[in-house]
MDAnalysis code that builds the backbone (N, CA, C; Angstrom):
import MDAnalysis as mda
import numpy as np

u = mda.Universe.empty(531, n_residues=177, atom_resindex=np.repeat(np.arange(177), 3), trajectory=True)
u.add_TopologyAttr("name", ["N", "CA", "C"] * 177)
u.add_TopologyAttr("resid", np.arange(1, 178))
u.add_TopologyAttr("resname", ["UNK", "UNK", "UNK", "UNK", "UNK", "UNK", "UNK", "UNK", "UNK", "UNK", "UNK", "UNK", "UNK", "UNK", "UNK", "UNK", "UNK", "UNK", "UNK", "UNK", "UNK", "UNK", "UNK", "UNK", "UNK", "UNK", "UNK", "UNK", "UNK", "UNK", "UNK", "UNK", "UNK", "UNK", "UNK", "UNK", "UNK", "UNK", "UNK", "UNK", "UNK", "UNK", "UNK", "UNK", "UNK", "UNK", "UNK", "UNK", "UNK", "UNK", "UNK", "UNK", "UNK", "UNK", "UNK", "UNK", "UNK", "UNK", "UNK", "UNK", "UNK", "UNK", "UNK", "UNK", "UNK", "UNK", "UNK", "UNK", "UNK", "UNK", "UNK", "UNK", "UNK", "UNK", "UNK", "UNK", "UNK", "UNK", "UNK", "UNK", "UNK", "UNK", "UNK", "UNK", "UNK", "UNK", "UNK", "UNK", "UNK", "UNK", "UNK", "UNK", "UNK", "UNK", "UNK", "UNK", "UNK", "UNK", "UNK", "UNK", "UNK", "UNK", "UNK", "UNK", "UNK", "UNK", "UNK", "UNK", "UNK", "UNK", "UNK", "UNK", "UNK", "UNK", "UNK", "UNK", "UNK", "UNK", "UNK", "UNK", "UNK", "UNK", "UNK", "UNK", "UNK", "UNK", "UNK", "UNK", "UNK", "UNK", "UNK", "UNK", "UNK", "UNK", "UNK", "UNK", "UNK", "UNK", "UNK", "UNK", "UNK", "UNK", "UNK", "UNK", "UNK", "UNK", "UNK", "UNK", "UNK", "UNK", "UNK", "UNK", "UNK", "UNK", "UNK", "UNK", "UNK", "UNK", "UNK", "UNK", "UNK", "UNK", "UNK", "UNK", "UNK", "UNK", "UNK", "UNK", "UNK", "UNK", "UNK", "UNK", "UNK", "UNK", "UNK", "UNK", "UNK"])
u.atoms.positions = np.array([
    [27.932, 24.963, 15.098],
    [28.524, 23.728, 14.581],
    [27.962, 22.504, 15.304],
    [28.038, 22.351, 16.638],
    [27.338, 21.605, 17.471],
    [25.821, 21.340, 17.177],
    [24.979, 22.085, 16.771],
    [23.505, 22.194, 16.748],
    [23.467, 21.392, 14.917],
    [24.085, 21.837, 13.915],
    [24.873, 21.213, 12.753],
    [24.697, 19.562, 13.095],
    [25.510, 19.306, 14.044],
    [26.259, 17.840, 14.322],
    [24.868, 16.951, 14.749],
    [23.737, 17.860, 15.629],
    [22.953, 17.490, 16.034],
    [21.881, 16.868, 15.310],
    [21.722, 18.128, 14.524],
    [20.505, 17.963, 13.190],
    [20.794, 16.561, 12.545],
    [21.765, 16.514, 12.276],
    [22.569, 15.709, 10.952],
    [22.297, 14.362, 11.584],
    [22.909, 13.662, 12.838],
    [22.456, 12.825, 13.759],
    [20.699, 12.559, 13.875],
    [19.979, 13.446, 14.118],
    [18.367, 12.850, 14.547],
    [17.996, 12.810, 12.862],
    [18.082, 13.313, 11.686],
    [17.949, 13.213, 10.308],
    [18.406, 11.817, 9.914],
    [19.658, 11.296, 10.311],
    [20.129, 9.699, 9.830],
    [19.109, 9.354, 10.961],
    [19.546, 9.008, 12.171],
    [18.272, 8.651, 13.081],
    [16.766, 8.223, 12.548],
    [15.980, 9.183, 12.000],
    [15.057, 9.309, 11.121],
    [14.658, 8.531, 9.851],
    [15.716, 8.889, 9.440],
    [16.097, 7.863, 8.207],
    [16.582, 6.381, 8.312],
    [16.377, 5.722, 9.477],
    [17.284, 4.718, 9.960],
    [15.962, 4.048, 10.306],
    [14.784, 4.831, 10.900],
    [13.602, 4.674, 11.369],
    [12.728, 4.234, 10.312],
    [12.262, 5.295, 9.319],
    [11.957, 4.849, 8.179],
    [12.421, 3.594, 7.265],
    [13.366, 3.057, 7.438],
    [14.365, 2.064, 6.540],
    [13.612, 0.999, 7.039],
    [13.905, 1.029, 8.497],
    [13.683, -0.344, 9.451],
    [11.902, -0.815, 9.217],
    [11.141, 0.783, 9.123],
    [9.506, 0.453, 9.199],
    [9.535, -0.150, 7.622],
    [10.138, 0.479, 6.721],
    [9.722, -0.607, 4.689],
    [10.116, -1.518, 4.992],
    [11.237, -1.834, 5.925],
    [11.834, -3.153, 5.760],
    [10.475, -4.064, 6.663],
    [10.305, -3.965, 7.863],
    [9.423, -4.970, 8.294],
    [8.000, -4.956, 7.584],
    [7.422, -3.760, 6.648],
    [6.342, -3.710, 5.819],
    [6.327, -4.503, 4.584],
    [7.811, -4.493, 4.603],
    [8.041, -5.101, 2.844],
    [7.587, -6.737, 3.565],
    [8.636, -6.651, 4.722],
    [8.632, -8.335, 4.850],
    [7.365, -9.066, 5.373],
    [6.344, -8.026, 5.904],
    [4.680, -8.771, 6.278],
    [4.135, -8.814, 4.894],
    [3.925, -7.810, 3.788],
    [3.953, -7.925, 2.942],
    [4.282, -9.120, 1.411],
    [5.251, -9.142, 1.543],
    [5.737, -10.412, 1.218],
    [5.767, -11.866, 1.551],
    [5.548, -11.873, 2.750],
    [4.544, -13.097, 3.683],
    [3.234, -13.401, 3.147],
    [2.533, -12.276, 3.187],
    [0.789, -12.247, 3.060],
    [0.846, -12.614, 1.439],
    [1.496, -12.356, 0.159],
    [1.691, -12.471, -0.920],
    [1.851, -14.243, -0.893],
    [2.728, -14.527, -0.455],
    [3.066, -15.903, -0.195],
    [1.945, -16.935, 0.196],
    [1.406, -16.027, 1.126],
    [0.625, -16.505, 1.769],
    [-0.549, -16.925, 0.624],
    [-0.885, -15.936, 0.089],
    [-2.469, -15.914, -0.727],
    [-1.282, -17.297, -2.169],
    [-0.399, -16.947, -2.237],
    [0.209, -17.642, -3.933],
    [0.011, -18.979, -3.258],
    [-0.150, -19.924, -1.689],
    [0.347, -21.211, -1.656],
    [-0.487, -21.025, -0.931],
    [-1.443, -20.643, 0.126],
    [-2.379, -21.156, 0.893],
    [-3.796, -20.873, 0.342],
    [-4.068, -19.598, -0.218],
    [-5.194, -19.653, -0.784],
    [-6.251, -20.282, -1.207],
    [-7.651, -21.215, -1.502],
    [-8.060, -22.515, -2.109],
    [-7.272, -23.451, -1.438],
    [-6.545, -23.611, -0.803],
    [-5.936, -24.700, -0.555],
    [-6.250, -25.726, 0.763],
    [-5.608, -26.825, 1.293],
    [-5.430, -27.530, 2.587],
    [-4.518, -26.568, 3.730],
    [-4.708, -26.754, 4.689],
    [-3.666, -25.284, 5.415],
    [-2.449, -26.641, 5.585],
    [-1.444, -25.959, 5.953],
    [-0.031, -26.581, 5.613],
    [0.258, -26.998, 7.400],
    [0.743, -28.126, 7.626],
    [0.953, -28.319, 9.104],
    [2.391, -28.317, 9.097],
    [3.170, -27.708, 9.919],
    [4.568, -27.377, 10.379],
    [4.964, -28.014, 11.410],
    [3.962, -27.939, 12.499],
    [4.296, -28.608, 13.803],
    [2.602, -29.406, 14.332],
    [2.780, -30.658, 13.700],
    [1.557, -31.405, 13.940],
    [1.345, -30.787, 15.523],
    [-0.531, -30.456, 15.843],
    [-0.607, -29.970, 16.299],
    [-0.740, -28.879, 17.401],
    [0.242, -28.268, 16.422],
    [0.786, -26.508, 17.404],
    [0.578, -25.700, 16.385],
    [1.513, -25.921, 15.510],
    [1.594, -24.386, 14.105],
    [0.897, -24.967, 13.274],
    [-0.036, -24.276, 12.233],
    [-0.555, -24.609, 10.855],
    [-0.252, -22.940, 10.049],
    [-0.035, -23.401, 9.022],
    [-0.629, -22.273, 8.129],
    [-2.017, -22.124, 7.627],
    [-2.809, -21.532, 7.689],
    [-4.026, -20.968, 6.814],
    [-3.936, -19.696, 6.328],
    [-4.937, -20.122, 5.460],
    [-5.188, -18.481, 4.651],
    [-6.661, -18.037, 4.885],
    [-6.478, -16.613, 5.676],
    [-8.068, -15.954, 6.020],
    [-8.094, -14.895, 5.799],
    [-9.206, -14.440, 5.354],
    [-9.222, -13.053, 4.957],
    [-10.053, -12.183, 5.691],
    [-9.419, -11.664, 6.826],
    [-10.244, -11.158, 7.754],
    [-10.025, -9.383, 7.593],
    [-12.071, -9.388, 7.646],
    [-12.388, -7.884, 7.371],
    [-12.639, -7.232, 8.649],
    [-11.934, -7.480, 10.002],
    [-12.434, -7.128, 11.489],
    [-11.238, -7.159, 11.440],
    [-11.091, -6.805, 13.053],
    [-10.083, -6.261, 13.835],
    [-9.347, -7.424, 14.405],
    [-8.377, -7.322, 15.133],
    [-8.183, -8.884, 16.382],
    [-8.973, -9.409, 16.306],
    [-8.757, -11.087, 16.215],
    [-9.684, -11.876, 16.644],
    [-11.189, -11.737, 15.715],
    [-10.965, -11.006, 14.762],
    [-12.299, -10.726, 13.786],
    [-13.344, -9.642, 14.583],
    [-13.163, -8.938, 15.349],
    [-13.945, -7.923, 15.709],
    [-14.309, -6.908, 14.686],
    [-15.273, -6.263, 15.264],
    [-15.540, -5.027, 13.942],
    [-15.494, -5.708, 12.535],
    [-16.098, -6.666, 12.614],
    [-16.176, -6.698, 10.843],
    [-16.266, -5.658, 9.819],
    [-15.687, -5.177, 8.841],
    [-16.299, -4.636, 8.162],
    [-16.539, -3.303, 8.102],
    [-15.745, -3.122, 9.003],
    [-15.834, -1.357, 9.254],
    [-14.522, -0.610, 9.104],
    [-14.368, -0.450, 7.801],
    [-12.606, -0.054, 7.649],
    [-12.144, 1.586, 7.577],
    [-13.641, 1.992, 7.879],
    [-13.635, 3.507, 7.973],
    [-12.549, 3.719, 9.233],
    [-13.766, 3.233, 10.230],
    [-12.865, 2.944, 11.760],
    [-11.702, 2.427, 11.952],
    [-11.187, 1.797, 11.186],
    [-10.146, 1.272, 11.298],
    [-8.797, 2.500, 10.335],
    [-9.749, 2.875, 9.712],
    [-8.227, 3.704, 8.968],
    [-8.597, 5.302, 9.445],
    [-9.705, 5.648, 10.359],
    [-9.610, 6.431, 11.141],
    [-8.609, 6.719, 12.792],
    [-8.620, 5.442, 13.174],
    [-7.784, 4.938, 14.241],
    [-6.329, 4.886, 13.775],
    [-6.010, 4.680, 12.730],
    [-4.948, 4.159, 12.495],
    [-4.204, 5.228, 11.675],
    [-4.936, 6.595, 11.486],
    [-4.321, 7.460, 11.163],
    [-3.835, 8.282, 12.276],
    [-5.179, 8.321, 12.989],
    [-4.912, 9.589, 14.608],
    [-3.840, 8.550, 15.114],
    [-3.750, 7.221, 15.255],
    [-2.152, 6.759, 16.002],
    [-1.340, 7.166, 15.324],
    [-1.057, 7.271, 13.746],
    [0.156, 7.788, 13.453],
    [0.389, 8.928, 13.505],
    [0.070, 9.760, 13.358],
    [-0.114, 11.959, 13.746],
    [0.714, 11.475, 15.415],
    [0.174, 10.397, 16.105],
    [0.346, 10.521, 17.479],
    [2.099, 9.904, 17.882],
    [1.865, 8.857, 16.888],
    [3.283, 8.143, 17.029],
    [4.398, 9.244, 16.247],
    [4.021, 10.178, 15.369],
    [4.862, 11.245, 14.674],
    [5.551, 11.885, 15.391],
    [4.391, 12.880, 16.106],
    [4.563, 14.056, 17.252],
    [5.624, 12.783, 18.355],
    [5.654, 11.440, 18.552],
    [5.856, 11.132, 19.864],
    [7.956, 10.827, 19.059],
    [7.927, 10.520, 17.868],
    [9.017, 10.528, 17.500],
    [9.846, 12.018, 17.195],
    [9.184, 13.148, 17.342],
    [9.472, 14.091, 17.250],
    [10.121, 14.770, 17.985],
    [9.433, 14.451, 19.301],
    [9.419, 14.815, 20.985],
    [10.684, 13.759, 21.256],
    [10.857, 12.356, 21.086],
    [11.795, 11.725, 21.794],
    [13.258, 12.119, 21.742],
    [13.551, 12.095, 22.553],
    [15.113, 12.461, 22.638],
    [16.031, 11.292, 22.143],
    [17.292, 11.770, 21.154],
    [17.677, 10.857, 20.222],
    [19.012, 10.258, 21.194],
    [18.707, 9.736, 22.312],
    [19.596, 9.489, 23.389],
    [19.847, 7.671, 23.306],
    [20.327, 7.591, 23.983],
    [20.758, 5.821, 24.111],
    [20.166, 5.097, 24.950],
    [19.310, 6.176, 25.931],
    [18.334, 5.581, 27.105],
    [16.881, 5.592, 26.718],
    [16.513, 5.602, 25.521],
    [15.716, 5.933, 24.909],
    [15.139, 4.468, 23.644],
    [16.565, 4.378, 23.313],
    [16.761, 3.513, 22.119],
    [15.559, 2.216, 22.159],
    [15.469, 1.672, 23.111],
    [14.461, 0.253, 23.727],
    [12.439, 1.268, 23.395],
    [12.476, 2.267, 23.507],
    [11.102, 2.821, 23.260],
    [11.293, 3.147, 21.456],
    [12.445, 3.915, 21.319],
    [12.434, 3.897, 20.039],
    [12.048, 2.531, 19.066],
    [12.752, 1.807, 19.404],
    [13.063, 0.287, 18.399],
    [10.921, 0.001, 18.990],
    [10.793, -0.410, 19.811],
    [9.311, -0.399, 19.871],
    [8.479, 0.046, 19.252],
    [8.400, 1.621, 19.593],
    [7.510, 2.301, 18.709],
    [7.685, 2.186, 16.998],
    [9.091, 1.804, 16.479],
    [9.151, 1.554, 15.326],
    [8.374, 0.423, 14.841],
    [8.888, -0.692, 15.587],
    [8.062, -2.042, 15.331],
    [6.365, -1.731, 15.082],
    [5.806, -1.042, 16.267],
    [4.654, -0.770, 15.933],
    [3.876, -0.307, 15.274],
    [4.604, 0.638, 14.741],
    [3.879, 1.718, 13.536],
    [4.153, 0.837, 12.393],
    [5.468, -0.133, 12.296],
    [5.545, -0.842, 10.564],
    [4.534, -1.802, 10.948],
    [3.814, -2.446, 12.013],
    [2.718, -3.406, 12.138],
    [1.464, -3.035, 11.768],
    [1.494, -1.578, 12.276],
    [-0.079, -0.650, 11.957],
    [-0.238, -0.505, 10.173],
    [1.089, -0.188, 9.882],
    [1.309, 0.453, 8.589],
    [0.872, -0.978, 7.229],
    [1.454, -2.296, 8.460],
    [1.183, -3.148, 6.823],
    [-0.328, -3.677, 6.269],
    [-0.821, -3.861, 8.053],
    [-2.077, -3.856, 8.225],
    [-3.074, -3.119, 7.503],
    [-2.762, -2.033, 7.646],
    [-3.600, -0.785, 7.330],
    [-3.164, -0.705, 5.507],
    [-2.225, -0.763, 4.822],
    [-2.114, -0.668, 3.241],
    [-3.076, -1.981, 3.138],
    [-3.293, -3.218, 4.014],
    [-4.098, -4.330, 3.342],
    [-5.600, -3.236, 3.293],
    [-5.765, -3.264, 4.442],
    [-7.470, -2.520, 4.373],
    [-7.714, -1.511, 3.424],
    [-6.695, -0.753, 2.894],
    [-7.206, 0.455, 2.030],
    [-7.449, -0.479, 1.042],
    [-5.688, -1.249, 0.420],
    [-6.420, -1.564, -0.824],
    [-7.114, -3.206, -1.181],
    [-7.187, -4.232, -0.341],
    [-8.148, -5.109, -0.103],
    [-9.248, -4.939, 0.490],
    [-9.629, -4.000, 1.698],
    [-10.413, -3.808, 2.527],
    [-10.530, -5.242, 3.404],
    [-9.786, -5.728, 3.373],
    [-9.525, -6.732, 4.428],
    [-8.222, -6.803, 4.593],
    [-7.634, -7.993, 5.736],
    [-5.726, -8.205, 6.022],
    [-5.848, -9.479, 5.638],
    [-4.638, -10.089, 4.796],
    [-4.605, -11.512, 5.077],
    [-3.911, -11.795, 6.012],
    [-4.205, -12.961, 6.498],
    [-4.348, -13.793, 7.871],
    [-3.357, -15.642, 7.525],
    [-2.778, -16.049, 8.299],
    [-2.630, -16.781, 7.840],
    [-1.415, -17.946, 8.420],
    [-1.096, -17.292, 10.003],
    [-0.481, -18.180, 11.005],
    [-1.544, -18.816, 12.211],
    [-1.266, -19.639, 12.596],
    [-2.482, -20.582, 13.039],
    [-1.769, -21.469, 14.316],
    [-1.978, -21.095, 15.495],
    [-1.356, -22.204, 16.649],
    [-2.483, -22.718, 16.648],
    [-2.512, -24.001, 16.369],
    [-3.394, -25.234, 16.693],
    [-3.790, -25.576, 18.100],
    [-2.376, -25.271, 18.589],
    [-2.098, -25.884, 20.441],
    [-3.522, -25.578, 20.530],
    [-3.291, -24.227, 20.827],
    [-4.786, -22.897, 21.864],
    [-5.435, -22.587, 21.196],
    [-5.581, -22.954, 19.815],
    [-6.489, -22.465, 19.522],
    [-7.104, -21.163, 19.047],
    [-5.548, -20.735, 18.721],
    [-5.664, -19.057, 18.966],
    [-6.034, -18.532, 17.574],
    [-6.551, -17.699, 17.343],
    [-7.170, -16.622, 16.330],
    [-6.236, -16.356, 15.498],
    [-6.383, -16.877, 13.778],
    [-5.378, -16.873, 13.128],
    [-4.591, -15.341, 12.845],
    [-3.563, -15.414, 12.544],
    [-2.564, -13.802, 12.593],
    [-1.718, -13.263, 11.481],
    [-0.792, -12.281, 11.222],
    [-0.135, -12.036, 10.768],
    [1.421, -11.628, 11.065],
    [2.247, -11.246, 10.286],
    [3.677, -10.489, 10.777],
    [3.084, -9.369, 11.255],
    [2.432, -8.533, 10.831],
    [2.289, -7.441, 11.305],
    [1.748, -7.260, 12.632],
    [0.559, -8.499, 12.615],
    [0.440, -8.353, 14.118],
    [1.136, -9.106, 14.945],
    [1.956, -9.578, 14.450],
    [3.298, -10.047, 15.542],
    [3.651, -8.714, 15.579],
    [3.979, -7.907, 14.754],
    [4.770, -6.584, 15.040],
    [4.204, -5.869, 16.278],
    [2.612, -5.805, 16.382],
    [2.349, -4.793, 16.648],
    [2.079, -5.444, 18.278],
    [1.830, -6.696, 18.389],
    [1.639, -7.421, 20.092],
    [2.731, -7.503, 20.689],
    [4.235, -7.713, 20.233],
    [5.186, -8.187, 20.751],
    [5.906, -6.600, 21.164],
    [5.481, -5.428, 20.002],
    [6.041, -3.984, 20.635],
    [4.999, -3.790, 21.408],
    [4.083, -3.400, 21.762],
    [3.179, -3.138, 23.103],
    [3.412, -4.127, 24.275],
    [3.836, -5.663, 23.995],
    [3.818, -6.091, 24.984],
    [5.145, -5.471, 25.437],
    [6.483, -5.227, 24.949],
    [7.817, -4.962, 25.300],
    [7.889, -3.578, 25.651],
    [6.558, -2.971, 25.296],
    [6.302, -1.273, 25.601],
    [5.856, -1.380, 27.349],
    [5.172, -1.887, 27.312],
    [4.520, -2.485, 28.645],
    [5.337, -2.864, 29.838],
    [6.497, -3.922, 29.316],
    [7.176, -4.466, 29.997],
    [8.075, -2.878, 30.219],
    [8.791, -2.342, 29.676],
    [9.566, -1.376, 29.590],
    [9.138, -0.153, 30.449],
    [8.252, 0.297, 30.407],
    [7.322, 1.391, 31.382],
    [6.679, 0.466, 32.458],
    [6.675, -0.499, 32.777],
    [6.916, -0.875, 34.000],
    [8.377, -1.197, 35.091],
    [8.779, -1.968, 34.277],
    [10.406, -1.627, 34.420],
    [11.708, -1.374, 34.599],
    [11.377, -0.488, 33.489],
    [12.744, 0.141, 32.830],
    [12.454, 1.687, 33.091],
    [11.670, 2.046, 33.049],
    [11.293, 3.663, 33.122],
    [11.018, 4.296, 34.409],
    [11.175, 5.521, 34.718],
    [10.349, 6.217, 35.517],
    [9.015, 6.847, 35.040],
    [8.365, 7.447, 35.353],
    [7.899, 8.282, 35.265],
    [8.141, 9.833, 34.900],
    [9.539, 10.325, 35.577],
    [9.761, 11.720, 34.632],
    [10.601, 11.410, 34.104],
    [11.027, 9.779, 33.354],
    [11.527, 10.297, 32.021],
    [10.780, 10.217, 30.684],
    [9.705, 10.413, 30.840],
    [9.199, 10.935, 29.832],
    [8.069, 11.764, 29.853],
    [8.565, 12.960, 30.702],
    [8.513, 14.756, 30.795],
    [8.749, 15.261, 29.252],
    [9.310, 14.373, 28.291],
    [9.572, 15.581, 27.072],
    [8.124, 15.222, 26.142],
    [6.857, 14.148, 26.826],
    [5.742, 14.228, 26.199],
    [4.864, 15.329, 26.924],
    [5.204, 16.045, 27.669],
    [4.133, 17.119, 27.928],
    [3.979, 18.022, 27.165],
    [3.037, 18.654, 27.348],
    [2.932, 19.866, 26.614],
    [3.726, 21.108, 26.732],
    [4.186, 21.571, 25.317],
    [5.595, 22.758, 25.376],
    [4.883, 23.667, 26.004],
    [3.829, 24.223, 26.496],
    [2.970, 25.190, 27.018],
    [3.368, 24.959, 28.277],
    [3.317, 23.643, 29.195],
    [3.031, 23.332, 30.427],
    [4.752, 23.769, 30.520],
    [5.582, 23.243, 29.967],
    [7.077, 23.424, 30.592],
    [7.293, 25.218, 30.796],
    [7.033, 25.751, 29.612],
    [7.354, 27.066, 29.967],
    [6.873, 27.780, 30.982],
    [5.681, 26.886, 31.472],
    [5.302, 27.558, 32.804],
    [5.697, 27.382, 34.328],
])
């Protein structure tokens, strides 16, 4: 009955996971749509004379436009992270000390995920937040998703964590021994 109670718990869990990743996919998604219907051809839109602009770019590289053009690599990478982020949601323990890596790793995979549907079926991402201040390399939601969970992953395993608590990523081979 207990093992019952358990299942039933990491299954909503699961399902709670999934909800949260369409929801932040739908909503980069729906940004980038926006984005191309009002910035596209257009003047980029100023929000905060200069700090924020909107533009619209259609970038076929990585960060910062790296790797142009190579979306093999990119949806090769971005598959072996998810197999990796799977197995790592598989392995995590559905605990409350946990919850701060969970909510992370979620963020990250719906950042990889919206990214990655642009490249299959555009073969590029649209692009299309712009800090003026610095100068910085125009972006998306998704890669807000995916900098702000690594940076909070980062912060967190420095920390917030030890080191053996997260013993349940070893290998099931190594424990039984």
């Amino acid at each position: 009955m207990e093992a019952e109670v358990k299942d039933k718990k990491k299954i909503s869990f699961y399902i709670k996971t999934i909800i949260a990743m369409a929801v932040l996919v739908a909503f980069d998604h729906l940004t980038k749509y926006l984005a191309v219907i009002y910035l596209k051809g257009k003047n980029p839109i100023v929000l905060i004379d200069g700090v924020l602009e909107l533009h619209y770019l259609e970038n076929h590289g990585a960060a910062f436009g790296m790797l142009q053009k190579q979306q093999w690599l990119f949806a090769v990478l971005t598959v072996v992270f998810l197999i990796a982020a799977f197995i790592f949601f598989r392995r995590l323990p559905n605990e409350k000390k946990y919850l701060p890596v969970h909510i992370c790793v979620t963020v990250l995979v719906a950042g990889a995920v919206g990214n990655f549907i642009d490249r299959l079926v555009k073969q590029y991402v649209v692009d299309f937040i712009y800090f003026s201040g610095i100068n910085f390399p125009i972006f998306n939601v998704a890669d807000i998703c995916v900098s702000l969970s690594v940076i909070a992953l980062v912060l967190l395993l420095l920390f917030r964590y030890k080191e053996g608590d997260f013993a349940f990523l070893r290998r099931r081979k190594e424990e039984n021994k």
